[in-house]
Wavefront OBJ file of the C-alpha trace (Angstrom):
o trace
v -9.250 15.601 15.260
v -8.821 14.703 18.850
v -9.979 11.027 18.337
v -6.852 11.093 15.856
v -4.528 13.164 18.631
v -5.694 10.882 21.144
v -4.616 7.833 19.668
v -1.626 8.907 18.686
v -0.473 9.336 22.100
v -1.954 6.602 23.467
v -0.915 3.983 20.745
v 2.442 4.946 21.825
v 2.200 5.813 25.718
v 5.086 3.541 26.735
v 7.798 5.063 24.948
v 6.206 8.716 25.639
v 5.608 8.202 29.544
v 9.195 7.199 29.622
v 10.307 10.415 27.679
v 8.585 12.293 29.773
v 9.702 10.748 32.547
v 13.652 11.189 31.732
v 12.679 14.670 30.191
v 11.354 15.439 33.777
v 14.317 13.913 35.380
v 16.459 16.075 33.045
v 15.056 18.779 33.708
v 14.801 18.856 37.195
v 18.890 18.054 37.083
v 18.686 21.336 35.196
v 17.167 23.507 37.895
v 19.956 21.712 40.484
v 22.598 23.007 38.510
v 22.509 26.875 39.636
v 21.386 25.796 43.178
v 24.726 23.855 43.553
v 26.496 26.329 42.317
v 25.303 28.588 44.703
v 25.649 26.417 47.408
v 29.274 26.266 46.420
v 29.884 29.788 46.430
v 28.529 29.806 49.974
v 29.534 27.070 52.139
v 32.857 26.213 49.589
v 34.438 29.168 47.836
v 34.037 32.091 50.762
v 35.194 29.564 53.273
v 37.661 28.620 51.580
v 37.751 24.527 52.674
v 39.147 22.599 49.671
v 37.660 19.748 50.956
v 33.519 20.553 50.711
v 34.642 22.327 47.508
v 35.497 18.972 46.260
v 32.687 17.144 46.973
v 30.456 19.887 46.041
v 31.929 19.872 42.539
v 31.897 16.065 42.559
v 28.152 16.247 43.218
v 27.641 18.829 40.624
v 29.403 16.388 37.834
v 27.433 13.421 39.373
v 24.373 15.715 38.171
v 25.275 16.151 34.991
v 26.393 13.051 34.445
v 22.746 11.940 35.208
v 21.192 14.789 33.303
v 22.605 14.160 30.205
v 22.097 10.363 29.930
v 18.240 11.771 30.706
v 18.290 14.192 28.104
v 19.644 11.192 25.583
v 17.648 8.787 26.635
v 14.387 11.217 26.601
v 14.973 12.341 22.858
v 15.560 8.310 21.900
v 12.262 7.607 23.564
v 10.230 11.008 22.256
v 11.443 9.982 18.329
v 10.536 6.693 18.545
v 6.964 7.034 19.291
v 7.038 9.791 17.193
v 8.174 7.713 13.771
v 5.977 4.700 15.411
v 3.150 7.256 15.613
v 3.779 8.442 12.126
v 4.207 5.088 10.884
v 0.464 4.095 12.235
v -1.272 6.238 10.614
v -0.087 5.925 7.565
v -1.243 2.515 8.022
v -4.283 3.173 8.786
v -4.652 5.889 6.071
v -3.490 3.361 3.350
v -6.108 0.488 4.893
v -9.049 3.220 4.631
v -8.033 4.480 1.474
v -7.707 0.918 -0.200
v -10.591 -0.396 1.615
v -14.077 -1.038 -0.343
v -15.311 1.911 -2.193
v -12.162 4.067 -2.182
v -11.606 7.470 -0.862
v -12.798 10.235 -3.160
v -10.063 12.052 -3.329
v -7.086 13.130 -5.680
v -3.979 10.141 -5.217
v -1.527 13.320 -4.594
v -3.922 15.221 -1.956
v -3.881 11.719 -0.334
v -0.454 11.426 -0.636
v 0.450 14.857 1.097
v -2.169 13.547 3.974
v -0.035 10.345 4.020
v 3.261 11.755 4.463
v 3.212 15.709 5.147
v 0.303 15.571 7.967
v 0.934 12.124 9.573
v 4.726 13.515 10.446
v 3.308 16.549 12.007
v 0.466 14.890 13.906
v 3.432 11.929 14.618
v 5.296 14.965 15.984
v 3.204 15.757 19.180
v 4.625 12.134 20.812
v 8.121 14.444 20.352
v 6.293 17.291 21.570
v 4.387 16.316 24.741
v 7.374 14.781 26.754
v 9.135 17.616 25.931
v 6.219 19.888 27.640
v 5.896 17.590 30.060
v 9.586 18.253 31.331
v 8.816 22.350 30.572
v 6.663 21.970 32.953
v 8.474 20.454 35.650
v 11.100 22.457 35.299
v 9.448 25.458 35.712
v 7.751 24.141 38.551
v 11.130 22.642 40.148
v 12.701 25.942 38.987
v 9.740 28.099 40.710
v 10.442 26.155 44.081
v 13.948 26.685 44.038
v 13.378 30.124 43.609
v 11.298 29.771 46.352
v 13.604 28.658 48.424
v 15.355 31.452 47.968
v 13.207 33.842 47.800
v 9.468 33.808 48.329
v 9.033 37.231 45.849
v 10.755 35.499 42.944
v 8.862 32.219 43.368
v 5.413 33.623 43.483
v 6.238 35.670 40.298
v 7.584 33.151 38.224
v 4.598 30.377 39.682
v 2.022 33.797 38.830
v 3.346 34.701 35.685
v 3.869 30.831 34.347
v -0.298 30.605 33.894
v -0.776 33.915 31.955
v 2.270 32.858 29.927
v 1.035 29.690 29.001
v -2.265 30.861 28.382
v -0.879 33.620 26.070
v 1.140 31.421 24.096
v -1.863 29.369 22.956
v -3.940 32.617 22.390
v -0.786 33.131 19.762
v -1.208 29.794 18.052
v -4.499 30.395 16.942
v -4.026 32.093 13.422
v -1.083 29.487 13.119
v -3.280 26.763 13.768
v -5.802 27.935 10.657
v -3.274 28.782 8.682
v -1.362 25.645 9.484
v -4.486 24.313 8.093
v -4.799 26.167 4.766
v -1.066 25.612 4.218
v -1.817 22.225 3.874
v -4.971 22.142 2.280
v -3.168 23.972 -0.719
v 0.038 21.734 -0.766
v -2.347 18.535 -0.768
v -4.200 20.292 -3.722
v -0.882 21.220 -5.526
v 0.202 17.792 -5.009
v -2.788 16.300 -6.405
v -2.854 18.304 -9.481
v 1.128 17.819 -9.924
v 0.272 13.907 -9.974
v -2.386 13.671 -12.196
v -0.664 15.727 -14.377
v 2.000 13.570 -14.507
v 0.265 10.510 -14.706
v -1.362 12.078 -18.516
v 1.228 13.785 -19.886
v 1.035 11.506 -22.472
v -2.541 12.516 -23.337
v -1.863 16.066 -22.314
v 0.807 15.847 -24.814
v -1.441 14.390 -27.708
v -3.754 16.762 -27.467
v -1.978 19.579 -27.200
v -2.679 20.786 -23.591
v 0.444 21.222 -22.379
v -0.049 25.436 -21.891
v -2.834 24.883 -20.004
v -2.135 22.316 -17.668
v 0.729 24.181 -16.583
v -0.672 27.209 -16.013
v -3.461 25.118 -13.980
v -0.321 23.735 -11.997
v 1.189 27.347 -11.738
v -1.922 28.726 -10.219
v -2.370 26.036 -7.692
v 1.398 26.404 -6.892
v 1.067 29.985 -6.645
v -1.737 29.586 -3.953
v 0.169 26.718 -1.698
v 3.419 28.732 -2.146
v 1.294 32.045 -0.501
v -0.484 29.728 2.244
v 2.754 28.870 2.804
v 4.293 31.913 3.523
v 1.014 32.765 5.455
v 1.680 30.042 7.743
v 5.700 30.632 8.199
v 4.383 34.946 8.630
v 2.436 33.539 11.567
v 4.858 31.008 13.162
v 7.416 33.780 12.806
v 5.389 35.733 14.874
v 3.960 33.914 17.525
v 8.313 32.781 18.394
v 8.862 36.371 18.022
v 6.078 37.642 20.526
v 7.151 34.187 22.867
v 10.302 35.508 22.713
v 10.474 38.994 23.415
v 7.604 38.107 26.686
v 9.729 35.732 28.080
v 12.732 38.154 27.746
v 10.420 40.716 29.727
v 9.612 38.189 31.833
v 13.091 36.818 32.652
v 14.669 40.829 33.282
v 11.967 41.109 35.851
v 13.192 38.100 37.688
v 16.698 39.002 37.974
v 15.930 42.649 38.461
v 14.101 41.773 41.683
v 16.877 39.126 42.828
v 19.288 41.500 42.410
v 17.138 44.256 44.622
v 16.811 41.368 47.111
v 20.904 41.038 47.072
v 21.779 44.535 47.207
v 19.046 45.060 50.271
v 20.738 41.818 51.887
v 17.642 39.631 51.919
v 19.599 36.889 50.110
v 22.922 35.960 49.690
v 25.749 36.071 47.235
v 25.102 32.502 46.491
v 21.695 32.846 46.560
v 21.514 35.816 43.989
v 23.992 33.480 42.134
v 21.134 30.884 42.170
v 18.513 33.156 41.538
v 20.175 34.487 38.348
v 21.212 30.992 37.564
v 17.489 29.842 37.729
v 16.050 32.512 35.710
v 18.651 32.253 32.420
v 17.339 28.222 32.806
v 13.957 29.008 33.358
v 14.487 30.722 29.453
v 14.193 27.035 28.023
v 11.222 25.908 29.390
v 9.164 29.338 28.649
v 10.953 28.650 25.079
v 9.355 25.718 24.230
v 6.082 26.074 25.064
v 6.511 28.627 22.487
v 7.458 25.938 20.366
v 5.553 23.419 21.667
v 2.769 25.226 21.374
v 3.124 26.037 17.478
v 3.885 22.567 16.813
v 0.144 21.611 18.897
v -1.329 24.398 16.769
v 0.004 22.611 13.226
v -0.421 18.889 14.401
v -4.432 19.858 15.046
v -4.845 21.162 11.586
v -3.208 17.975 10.195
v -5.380 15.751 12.516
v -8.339 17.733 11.192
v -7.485 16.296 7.705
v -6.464 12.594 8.449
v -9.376 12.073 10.225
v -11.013 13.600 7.438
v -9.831 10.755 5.367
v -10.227 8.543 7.782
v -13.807 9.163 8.732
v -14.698 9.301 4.471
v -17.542 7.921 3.517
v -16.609 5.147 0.584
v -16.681 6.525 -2.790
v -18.708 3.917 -3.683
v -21.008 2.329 -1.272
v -20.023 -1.132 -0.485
v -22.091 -4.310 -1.452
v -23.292 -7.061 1.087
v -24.447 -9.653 -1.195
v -22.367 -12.881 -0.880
v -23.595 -14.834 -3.889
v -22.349 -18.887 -4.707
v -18.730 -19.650 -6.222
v -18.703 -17.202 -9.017
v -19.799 -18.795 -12.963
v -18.776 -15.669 -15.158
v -21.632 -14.341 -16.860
v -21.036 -10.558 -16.825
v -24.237 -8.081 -18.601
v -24.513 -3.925 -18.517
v -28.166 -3.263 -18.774
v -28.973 0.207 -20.369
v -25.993 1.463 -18.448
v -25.671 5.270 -18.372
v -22.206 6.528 -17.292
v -20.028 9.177 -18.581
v -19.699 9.232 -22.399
v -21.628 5.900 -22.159
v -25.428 6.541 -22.955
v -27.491 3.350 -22.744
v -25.149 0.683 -23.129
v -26.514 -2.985 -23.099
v -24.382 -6.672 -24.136
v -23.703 -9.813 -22.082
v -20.955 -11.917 -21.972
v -21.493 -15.522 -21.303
v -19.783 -17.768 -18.611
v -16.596 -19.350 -20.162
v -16.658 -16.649 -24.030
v -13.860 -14.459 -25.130
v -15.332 -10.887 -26.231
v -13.805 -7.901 -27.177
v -14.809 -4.700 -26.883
v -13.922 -2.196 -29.298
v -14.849 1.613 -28.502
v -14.413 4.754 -30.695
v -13.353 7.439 -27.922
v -10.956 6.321 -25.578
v -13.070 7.896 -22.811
v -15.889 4.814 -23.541
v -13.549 2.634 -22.761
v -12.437 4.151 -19.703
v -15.989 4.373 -18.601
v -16.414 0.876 -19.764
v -13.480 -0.556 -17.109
v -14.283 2.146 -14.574
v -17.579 0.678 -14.185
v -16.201 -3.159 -14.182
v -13.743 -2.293 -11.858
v -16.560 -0.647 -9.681
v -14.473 2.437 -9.654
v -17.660 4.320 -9.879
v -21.677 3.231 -10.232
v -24.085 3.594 -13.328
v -26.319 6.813 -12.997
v -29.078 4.621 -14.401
v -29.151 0.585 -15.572
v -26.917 -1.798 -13.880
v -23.717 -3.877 -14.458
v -24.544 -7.507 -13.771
v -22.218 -10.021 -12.005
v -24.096 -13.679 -12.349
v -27.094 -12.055 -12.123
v -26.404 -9.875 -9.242
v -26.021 -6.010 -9.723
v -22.042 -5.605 -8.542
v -22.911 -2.779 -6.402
v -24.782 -5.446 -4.279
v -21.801 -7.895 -4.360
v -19.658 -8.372 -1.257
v -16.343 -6.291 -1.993
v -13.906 -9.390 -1.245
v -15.862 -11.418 -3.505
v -16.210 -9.391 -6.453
v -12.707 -8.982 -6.325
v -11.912 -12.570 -6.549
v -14.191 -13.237 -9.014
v -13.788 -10.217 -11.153
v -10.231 -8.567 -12.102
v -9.851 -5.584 -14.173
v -6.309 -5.221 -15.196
v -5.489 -1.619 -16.124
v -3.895 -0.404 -19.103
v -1.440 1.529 -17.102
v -0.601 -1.224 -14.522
v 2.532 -1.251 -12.575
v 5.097 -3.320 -11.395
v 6.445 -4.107 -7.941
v 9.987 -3.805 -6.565
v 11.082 -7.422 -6.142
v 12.423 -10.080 -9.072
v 10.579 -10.588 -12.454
v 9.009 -13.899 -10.973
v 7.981 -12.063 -7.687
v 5.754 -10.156 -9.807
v 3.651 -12.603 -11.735
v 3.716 -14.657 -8.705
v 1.432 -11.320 -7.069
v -0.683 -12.695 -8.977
v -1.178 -16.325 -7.970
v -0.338 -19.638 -8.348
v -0.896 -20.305 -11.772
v 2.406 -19.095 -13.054
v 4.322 -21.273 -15.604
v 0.982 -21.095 -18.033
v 1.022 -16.960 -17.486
v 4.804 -17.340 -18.344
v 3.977 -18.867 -21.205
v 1.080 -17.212 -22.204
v 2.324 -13.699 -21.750
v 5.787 -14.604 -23.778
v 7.837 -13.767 -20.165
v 10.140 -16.075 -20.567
v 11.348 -14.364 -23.664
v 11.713 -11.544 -21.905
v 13.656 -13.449 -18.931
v 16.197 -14.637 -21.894
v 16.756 -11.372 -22.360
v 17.273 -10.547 -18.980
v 20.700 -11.057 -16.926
v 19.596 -13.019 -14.753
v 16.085 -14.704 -16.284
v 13.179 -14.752 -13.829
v 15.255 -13.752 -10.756
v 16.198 -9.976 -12.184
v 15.371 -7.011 -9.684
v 12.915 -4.988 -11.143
v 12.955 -1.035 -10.314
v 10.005 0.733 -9.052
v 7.059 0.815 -11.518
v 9.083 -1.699 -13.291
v 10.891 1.153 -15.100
v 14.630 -1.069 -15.330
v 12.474 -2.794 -17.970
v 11.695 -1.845 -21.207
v 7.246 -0.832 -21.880
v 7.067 -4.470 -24.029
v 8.565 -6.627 -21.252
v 6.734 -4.889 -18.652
v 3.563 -5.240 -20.497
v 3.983 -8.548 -20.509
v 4.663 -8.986 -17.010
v 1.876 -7.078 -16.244
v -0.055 -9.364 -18.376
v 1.508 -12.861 -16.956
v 0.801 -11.278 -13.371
v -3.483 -11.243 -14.324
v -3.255 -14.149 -15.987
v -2.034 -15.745 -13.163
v -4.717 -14.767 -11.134
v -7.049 -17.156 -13.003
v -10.031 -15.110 -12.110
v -13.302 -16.333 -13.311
v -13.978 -12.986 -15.033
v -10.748 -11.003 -16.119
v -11.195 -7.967 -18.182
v -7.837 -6.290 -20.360
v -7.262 -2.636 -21.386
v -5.006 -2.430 -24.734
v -2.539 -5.370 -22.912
v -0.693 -5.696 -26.029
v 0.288 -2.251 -27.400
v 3.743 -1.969 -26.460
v 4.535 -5.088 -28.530
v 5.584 -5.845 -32.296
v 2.906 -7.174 -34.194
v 4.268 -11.360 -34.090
v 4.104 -10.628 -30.231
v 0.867 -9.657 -30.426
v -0.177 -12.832 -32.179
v 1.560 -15.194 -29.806
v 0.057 -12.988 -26.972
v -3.575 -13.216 -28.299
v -2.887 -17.315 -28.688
v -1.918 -17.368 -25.323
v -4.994 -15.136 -23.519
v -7.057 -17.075 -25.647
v -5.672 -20.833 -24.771
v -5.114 -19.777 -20.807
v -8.514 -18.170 -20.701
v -10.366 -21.313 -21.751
v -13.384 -21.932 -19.796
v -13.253 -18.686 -18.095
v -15.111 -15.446 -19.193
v -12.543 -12.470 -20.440
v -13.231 -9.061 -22.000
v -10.512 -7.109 -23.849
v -11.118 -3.800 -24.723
v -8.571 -3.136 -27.355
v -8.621 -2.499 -30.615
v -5.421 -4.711 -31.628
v -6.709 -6.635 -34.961
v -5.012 -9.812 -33.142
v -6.609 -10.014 -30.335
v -10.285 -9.113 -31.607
v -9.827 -12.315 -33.939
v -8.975 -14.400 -31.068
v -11.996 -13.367 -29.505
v -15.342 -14.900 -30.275
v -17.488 -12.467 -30.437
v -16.494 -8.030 -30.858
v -19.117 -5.339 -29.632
v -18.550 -2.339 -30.959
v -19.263 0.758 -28.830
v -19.601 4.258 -30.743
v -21.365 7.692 -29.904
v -21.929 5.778 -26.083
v -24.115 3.100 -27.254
v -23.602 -0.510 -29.178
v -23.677 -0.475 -32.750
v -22.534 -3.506 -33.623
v -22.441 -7.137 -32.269
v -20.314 -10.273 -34.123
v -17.199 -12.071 -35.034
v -14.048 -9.765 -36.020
v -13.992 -11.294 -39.685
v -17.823 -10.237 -40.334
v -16.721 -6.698 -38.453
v -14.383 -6.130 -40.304
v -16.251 -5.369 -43.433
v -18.102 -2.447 -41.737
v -16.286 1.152 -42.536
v -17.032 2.004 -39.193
v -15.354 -0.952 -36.865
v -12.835 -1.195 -39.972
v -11.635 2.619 -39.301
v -11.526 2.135 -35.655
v -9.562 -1.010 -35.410
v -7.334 -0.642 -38.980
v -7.742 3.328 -39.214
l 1 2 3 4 5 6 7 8 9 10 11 12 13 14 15 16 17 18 19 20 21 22 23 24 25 26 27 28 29 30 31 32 33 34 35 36 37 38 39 40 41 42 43 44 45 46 47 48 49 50 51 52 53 54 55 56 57 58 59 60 61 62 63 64 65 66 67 68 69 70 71 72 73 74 75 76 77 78 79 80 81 82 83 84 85 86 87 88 89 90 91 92 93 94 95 96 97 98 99 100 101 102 103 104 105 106 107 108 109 110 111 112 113 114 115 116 117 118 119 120 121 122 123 124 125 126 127 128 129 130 131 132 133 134 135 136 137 138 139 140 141 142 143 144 145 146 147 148 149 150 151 152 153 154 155 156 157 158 159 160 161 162 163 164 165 166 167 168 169 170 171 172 173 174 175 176 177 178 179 180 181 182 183 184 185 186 187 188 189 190 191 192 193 194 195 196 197 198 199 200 201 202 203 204 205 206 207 208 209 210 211 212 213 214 215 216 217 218 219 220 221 222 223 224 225 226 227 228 229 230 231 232 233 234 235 236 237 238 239 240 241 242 243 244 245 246 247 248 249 250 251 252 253 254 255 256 257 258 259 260 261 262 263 264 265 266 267 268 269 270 271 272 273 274 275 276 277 278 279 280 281 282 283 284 285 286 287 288 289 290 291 292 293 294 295 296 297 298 299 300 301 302 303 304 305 306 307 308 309 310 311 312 313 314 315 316 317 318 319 320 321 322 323 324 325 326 327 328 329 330 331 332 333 334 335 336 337 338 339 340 341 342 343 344 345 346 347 348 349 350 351 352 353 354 355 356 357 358 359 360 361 362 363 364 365 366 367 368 369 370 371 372 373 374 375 376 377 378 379 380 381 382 383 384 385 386 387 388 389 390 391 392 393 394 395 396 397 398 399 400 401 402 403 404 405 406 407 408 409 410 411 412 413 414 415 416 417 418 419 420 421 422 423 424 425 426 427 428 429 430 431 432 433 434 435 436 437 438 439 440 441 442 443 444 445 446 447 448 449 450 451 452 453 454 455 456 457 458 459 460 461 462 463 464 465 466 467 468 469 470 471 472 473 474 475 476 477 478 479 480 481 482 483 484 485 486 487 488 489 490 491 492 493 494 495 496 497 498 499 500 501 502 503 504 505 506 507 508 509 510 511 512 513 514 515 516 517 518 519 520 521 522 523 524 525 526 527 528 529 530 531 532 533 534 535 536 537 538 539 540 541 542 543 544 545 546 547 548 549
């Protein structure tokens, strides 16, 4: 948490040491104002020269011409290293998070890190030049009053310290409950996205009662924490407030027993009052300041949380020679999968056909290295791919999801994300049908997720984009099920004629593509049952009712 705080504040120190510097300047402008005016009353209005009156109020506007170029300048200075601040660490969050072995962590939890608790820890850059010019204004405000009167400057530079020290005292419960506020809207979030993410499944199965009342309850508890959190914030301004209104009676109580006794002036009581409604800011915000310290810890607590993770998966080391493509799961254990065991050869076509949904899920999770075996081993070349170098197994092996999506940018933009090989992915992947249909070809803007486009042409993008990758392993989930069935021909063709030489899997079970392949396994019950081509398959009730129903 204070490694996190820390470099917040000093990743941005420039533009916060200047704030704070203008804040200061502001601030001690501030306290100025009632002395002038006092000095006016005295040595202008009761003698009644026109002249000093006129350059006394000429100085005055001179001061508040400088104070409120301060104050603007201070607040330019305090948000910028604030959204600078904020915009850092969700940098950094999104580098540890994509890193090597993941984050384990719901995508919506990290989301409401990302966005909810790097504002508030981004905050304290506003927060601390602010408190910084609190500070000297009640300590330029307690010397004026000083000057004025010794009685009212020791009590306000006596009472200051307890204040202070009361106000964080306050912040406490806000501070935990700060921290369980956000803890429950990170849950809420994460359940709200993975929700959303399978409410096609949700909806197949019939689940839709009970994932919303799963959603309600979680709601229910960040919508309390919540209200927990605002109970306490209310109460710590409240308390803040009605101390430093205690606080500020006393003040002018005493200057005004100091005036009527004749210790002071008229001017000077003017002053004195004067001072004390502006000392009412400064003991203000470290009310606020204070609250907002109390909040940004508890969100600092979680990002370094994420930060400080350990990977999901534990990274490999192993950097083996340019990669040749065979792939092999020995006796792999995982999931639904119980003891699963085929190769695939450098440079063959398989597919992989699997009975529940959830095998083939485990299947790419384990490719991908999403997640590790809890017994065998997945084999890349002859090296288990938990020992491979992370940068390497990427580039040699690409899973392309079933649910990928697409990029904002153009239509080419996106297949060219996936390298240089792009007029055979065209091809291939039948995009340049789709550009035909487009207004303007390969150079249309595609909306986020790619949702301007219709599920067929984005599959196919999707598919052009991995193609174009020309990994020496590539592995497909169902890329072809948005598509009419002559599509899905021309699409198998063109995986099949791109792909040659290289080693691809394609879990599917689309008829077309399994006869393009050379060789089908056939997972069922979490183990292989069946090994060969899709035509001698075929004759088996068992692949026949999974691929044809």
């Amino acid at each position: 948490m204070k490694k996190v705080l820390s470099d917040v504040v000093t990743g941005q120190w420039r533009p916060v040491a200047a704030a704070g510097t203008l804040g200061a300047l502001h601030q001690a402008c501030e306290a100025a104002v009632p002395l002038l005016i006092g000095v006016i009353v005295d040595e202008a209005v009761a003698t009644g020269d026109g002249t000093r009156l006129g350059l006394w109020i000429g100085l005055l506007g001179a001061v508040f011409l400088v104070l409120s170029n301060a104050f603007r300048f201070s607040l330019r200075a305090g948000e910028l290293a604030a959204h600078r601040a904020e915009h850092d660490l969700r940098v950094r969050l999104a580098r540890r998070v994509l890193a090597e072995g993941g984050v384990d962590r719901l995508s919506g939890e990290l989301a409401s890190i990302a966005t909810g608790d790097a504002q508030r820890v981004g905050r304290v850059n506003a927060a601390l030049p602010t408190a910084i010019a609190a500070v000297v204004g009640l300590l330029v405000g307690a010397v004026a009053l000083l000057r004025v009167s010794t009685a009212l400057g020791l009590l306000v530079l006596v009472a200051a310290p307890l204040m202070l020290g009361l106000a964080h005292l306050l912040g406490k419960p806000l501070e935990r409950r700060s921290d369980a506020e956000q803890d429950r809207a990170a849950a809420a979030s994460g359940v709200a996205a993975d929700l959303v993410a399978g409410i096609r499944a949700l909806k197949g199965i019939g689940a839709e009662a009970a994932a919303a009342a799963r959603y309600r309850g979680t709601s229910a508890e960040s919508a309390a924490a919540a209200v927990r959190a605002a109970r306490s914030r209310a109460w710590l301004d409240g308390w803040m407030l009605a101390v430093t209104g205690v606080f500020l009676a006393v003040v002018a109580l005493v200057g005004g027993r100091l005036a009527a006794n004749g210790e002071i002036t008229v001017g000077q009581l003017v002053a004195a009052v004067g001072l004390a409604q502006f000392l009412l800011w400064p003991l203000t915000i470290f009310s606020w300041v204070n609250g907002l310290l109390a909040q940004a810890r508890a969100s600092a607590a979680r990002v370094g949380a994420v930060l400080d993770a350990p990977p999901a998966v534990p990274p490999g080391s192993h950097v083996p020679p340019a990669a040749v493509g065979d792939v092999a799961l020995v006796d792999v254990v995982s999931g639904p999968l119980r003891g699963v065991s085929f190769s695939v050869s450098a440079g063959e076509f398989v597919g992989v056909v699997a009975d529940d949904p959830a095998e083939a899920s485990a299947l790419l999770a384990l490719l991908a290295r999403e997640v590790d075996p809890e017994s065998g081993a997945v084999l890349l070349d002859g090296v288990a791919l938990s020992e491979v170098d992370g940068a390497v197994r990427r580039s040699a092996l690409l899973v392309a999801s079933h649910e990928a999506d697409l990029f904002g940018g153009t239509v080419l933009e996106n297949v060219l994300d996936g390298g240089e090989h792009v007029a055979e992915a065209v091809a291939a992947a039948r995009v340049d049908d789709v550009a035909r249909a487009l207004p303007d070809g390969m150079g249309t803007a595609v909306s986020e997720r790619g949702r301007s486009l219709s599920g067929g042409q984005r599959q196919r993008v999707a598919l052009a984009r991995a193609l174009a990758a020309a990994a020496p392993v590539l592995v497909l989930h169902d890329p072809t099920t948005a598509v009419d069935a002559v599509t899905e021909v021309a699409l198998a063709d063109g995986v099949r004629r791109v792909r040659a030489g290289r080693t691809t899997v394609v879990v599917a079970a689309s008829p077309a593509l399994l006869a393009a392949a050379d060789r089908v396994v056939h997972l069922s019950a979490g183990v292989v049952v069946a090994q060969g081509a899709h035509a001698d398959l075929v004759t088996r009730p068992d692949y026949r009712s999974a691929v044809l129903g």
